[in-house]
Structures are given as structure tokens and as C-alpha cells.
C-alpha positions in Angstrom: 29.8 4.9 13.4 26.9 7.1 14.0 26.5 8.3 17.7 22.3 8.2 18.7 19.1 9.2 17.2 18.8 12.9 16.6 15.3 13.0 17.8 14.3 9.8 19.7 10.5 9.3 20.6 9.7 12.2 18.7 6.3 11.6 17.8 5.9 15.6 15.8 9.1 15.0 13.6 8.1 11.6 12.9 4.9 13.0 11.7 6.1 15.9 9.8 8.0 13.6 7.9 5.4 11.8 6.9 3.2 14.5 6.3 6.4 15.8 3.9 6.4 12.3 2.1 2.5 12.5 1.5 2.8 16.0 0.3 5.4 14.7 -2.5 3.5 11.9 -3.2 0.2 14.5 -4.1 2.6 16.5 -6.2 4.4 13.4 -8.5 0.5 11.9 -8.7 -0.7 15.3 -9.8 2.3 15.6 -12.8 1.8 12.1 -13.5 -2.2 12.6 -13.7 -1.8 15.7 -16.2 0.9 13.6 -18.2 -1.3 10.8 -19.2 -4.2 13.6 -20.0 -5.9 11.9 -16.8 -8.9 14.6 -15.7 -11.5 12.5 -14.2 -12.1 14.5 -11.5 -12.4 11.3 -9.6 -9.2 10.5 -9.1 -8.9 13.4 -6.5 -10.9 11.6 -4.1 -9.6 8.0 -5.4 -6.3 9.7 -4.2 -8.2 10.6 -0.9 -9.5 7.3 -0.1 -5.9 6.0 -0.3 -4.4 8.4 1.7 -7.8 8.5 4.9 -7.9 4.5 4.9 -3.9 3.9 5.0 -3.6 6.0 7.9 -6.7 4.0 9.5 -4.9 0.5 8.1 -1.4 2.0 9.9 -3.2 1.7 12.9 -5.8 -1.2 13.0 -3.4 -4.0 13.8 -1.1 -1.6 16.3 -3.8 -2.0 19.0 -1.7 -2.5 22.4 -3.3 -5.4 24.0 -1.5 -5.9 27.4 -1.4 -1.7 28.3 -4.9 -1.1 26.2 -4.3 3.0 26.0 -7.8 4.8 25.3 -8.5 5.9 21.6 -7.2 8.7 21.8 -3.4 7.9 23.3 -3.6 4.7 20.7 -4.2 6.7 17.7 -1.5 10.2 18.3 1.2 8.3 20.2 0.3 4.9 19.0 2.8 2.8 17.0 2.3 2.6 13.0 2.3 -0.5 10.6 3.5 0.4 6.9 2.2 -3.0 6.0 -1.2 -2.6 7.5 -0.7 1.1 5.7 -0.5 -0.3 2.2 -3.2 -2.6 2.8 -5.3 0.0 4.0 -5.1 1.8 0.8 -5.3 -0.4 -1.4 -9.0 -1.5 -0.2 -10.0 2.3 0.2 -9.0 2.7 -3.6 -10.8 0.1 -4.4 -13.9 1.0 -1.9 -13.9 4.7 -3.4 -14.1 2.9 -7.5 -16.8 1.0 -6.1 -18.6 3.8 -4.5 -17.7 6.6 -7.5 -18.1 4.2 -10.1 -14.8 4.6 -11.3 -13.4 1.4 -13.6 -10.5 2.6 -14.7 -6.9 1.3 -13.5 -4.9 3.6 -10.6 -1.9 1.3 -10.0 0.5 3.2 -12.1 -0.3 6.3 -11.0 0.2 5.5 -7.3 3.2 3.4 -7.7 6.0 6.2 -8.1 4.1 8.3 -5.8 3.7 5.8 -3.0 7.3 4.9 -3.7 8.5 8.2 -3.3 6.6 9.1 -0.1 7.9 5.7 2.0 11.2 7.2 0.8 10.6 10.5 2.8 8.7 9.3 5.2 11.0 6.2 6.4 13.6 9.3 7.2 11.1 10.3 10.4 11.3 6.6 11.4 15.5 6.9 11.0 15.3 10.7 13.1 13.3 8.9 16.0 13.0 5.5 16.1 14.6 2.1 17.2 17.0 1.8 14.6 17.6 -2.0 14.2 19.7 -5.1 15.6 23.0 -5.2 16.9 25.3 -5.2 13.5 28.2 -7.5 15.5 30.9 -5.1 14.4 32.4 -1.6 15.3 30.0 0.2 13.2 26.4 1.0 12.9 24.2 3.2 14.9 25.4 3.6 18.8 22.5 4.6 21.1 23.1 7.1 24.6 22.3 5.2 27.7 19.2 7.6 27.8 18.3 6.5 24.6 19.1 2.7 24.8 16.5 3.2 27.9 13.9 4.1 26.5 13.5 1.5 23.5 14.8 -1.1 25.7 17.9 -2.3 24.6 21.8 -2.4 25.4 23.3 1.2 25.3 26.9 1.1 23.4 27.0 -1.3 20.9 26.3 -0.4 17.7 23.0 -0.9 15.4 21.8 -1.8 12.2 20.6 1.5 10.1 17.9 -0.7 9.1 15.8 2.5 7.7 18.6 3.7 5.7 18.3 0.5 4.0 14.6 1.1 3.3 15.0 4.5 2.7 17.3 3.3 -0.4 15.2 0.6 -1.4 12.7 2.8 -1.5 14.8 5.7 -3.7 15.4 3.3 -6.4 12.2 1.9 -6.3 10.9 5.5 -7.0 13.6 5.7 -10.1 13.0 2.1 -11.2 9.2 2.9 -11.6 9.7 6.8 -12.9 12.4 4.9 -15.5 9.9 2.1 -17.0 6.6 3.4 -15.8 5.2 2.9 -19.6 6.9 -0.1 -20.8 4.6 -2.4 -19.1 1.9 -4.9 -21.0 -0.9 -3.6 -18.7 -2.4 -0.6 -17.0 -1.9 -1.7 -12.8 1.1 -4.3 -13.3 3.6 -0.9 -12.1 2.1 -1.3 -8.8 2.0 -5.1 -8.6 5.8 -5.2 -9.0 6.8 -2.7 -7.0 4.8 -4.1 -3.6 5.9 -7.6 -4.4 9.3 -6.0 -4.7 9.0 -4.1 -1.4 7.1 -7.7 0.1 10.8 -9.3 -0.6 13.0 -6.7 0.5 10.8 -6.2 3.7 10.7 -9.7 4.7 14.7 -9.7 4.6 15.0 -6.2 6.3 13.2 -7.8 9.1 15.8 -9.6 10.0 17.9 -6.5 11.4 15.1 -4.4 12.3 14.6 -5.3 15.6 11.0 -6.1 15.9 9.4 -8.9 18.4 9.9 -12.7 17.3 6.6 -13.6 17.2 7.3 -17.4 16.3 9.8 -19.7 15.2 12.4 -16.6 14.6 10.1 -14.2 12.4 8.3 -11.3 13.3 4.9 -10.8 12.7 5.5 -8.6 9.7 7.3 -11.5 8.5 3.9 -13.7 8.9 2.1 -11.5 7.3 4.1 -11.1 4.1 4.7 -14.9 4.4 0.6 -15.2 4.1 0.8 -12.8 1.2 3.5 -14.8 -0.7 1.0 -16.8 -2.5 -1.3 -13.9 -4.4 1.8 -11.7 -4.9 3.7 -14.7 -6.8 0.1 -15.3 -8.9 0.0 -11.9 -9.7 3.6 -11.6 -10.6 3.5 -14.5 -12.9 0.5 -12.2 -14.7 2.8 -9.5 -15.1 5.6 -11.6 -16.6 3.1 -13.6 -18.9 1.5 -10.6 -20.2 4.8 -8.9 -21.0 5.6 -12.0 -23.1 2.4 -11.9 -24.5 3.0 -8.4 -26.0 3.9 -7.4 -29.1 7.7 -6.1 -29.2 7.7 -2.4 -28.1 4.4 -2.5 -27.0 3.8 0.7 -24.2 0.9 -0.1 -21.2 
């Protein structure tokens, strides 16, 4: 049993976290760039419009309603949506090939790299955040009174360590992809697996993460994802249909 959050509320090592976790990502996307002989100078600012529109994305669908803060208190202290995140990269990569004329495929470059900064940064959420539901045992994550305060929720009992569970997800995500980031049928299917992946594991993480019901028992990250299910199965079944397509030993 883990006694508290080291740094509840914390908003600057939350963020340094994050900022570590983008930093890593840069790195593994600039060894993985040189690797495959990748030098379009392009994919510098490809990598720039992922990184400007997710942190926009993180924020767009945070908006607090009921105390409507100013601009300025919504976007430093403002809550964060990884969902929205990933969204909002996506469409700026695809915005920035549009705009730089860029037709190549990114997915397997970003993958690893996305993988391994949600690894680093899910640590800030775990150092500072509400760490999940009650576990219904004599272990988890036990919260001071001052602490149980201020997110709200019964102090002594002890919660889920819902972001170590990402956190892990998220480790051998980053391994998975490193391991078998050539053995695909098609440039882009890397990152098509690994969100889907992350769309599954997120949806069932929700259960102990301690986020609002929005209706009938699910969150509204669990809504979301459950509006997503549809494309990410069609685009799954591509991946898998492709691979048998291939030619035994065939490398994307």
C-alpha cells in the first residue's frame, strides 16, 4: 500500500513530465528518421504540427462549462484530454502534408515515439493526480485527508494505480512497436495498431480511473472511443488483410 501522491495538484511537475516525454519522443523519431535514410526536411515541421495541434486537441474538449475560467486560467491550470491529444495530432499531421505537400506515410515513425512519450508523461499524471477508484481491498494508493480534499473523494481507503497501469501499457507498447516496427505489409499500419490497441486498453482502464459517469455507467472518454470503434475495427481489418496479402517475409 502506497501512502498519497508525492506532488498532488502540481501543475509544474505534471508539465515537466510531459515536456520530458516529448523530448524523448523528438529523440527516438530523430534515430528512427536517420535509420530509414528519412531527410526530407519536412518531417521536422510534420513533427511540429503533431506536437502544436495535440497540445491545442488536449485542451479543446476540457472547456469548464459550469465555472467558465478565462483563457488564460483554462489553458495553464486547465485539465488535459490524451484522447483529444492524439486526435489533435493526427489532424495537424495531416494538415501540415496537406499544406507542405508532403505524401509520404508518417505513422511508423510516430508510433514508437508517441508510445514512448505517453509512457513518461503518464508518470506526471501518477506524481499529481487523482489516481483512480477505490480497489475494494487493503491495497492500492491511500490518499491524506488533505489530499482526499482536494480531488474530492474519501480520505483512507485505498485506490486504484490506474496510471501505473497505463504507464505499462504504454512501456510495452513502446517495445512491441520498437520489436516489429518493419515486419508490417504497409508503411502507416504501426500506428493504426498501436492506437486501436491503446482505444481498447483505455476503454477498460476507464473503469478504475475515476472519471465522471457521463451516462449509463461510462465516462465520456468511454463514448468517445465507443464512437471510434467502428473506423478503428475497418482499419484494423486493413492491417490484418494486407499482412495476409503479403508475400512470406515481406518487410513494410
Amino acid at each position: 500500500m502506497t501512502t498519497g501522491v508525492p506532488f498532488a495538484g502540481n501543475g509544474q511537475v505534471h508539465g515537466l513530465l510531459v515536456g520530458l516525454g516529448v523530448a524523448a519522443a523528438l529523440v527516438f523519431y530523430a534515430l528512427e528518421k536517420r535509420r530509414r535514410g528519412m531527410t526530407d526536411p519536412r518531417l521536422w515541421a510534420l513533427a511540429g504540427f503533431a506536437i502544436s495541434f495535440g497540445a491545442i486537441g488536449a485542451r479543446l474538449l476540457t472547456w469548464n462549462f459550469v465555472r467558465q475560467p478565462s483563457l488564460e486560467e483554462w489553458w495553464i491550470d486547465g485539465d488535459r484530454s490524451i484522447l483529444a491529444g492524439l486526435v489533435g495530432a493526427w489532424l495537424g499531421v495531416h494538415l501540415g502534408k496537406r499544406l507542405l505537400g508532403y505524401r509520404g506515410s508518417t505513422g511508423d515513425l510516430f508510433a514508437p515515439a508517441v508510445a514512448l512519450s505517453m509512457a513518461i508523461g503518464r508518470i506526471g499524471c501518477l506524481l499529481t493526480e487523482l489516481p483512480g477508484t477505490p480497489t475494494g481491498g487493503d491495497w492500492g494508493i491511500v490518499l491524506t485527508p488533505e489530499q482526499a480534499a482536494m480531488f474530492g473523494v474519501q480520505a483512507g481507503v485505498g485506490l486504484h494505480p490506474s496510471f501505473v497501469y497505463e504507464i505499462a501499457f504504454h512501456a510495452v507498447a513502446f517495445l512491441l512497436l520498437w520489436r516489429f516496427r518493419d515486419r508490417l505489409a504497409r508503411a502507416g499500419d504501426l500506428f493504426i495498431l498501436y492506437v486501436s490497441a491503446y482505444a481498447l486498453f483505455r476503454f477498460a482502464v476507464e473503469f478504475v480511473r475515476g472519471n465522471s459517469v457521463l451516462w449509463l455507467g461510462l465516462s465520456g472518454p468511454q463514448w468517445f472511443l465507443l464512437a471510434m470503434l467502428p473506423l478503428l475495427a475497418w482499419r484494423v481489418w486493413k492491417v490484418f488483410a494486407a499482412l495476409r496479402r503479403a508475400p512470406a517475409g515481406q518487410a513494410a
